[in-house]
N, C-alpha and C positions, 0 to 999 in steps of 0.2 A: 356621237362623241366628237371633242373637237378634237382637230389635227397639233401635233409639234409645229408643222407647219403653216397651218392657215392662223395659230397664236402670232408665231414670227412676220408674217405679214400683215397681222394686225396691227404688231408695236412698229415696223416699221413706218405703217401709214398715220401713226400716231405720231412715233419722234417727227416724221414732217410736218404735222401738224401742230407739233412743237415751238419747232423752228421757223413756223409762218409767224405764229402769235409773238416769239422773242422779236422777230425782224418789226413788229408794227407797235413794238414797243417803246414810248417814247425817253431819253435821257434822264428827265424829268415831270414829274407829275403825273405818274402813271395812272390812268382810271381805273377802278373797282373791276369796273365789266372785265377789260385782258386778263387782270388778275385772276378774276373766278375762272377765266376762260382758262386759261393756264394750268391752273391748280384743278379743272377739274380734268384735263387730258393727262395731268403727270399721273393724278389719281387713278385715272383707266389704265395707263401704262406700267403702274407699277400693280395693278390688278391680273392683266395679263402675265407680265412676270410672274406672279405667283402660280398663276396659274400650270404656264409654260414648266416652273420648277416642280409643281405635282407631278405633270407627266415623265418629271426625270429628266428633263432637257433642259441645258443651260443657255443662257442667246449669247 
């Protein structure tokens, strides 16, 4: 079973990995590729949140 904890350190290594793809995102003309990249870690991060909210725990 997973932990309350080891969820929390999941999304946390996730928002970083957020926050790498925001940083190498350009003003203008953004490419496809960051985007999917993007949208597929918010998609795991908000997966874990649910998860994390099963077990009763809020982040």
């Amino acid at each position: 079973m997973v932990t309350a904890e080891a969820l929390r350190m999941r999304i946390s290594d996730i928002d970083a990995q957020i926050r790498a793809v925001e940083e190498r995102l350009p003003a203008h003309s953004v490419k496809p590729p960051i985007m999917l990249e993007l949208f597929a870690l918010e998609e795991a991060r908000e997966r874990l949140l649910q998860q994390l909210r099963e077990l009763g725990e809020d982040h």
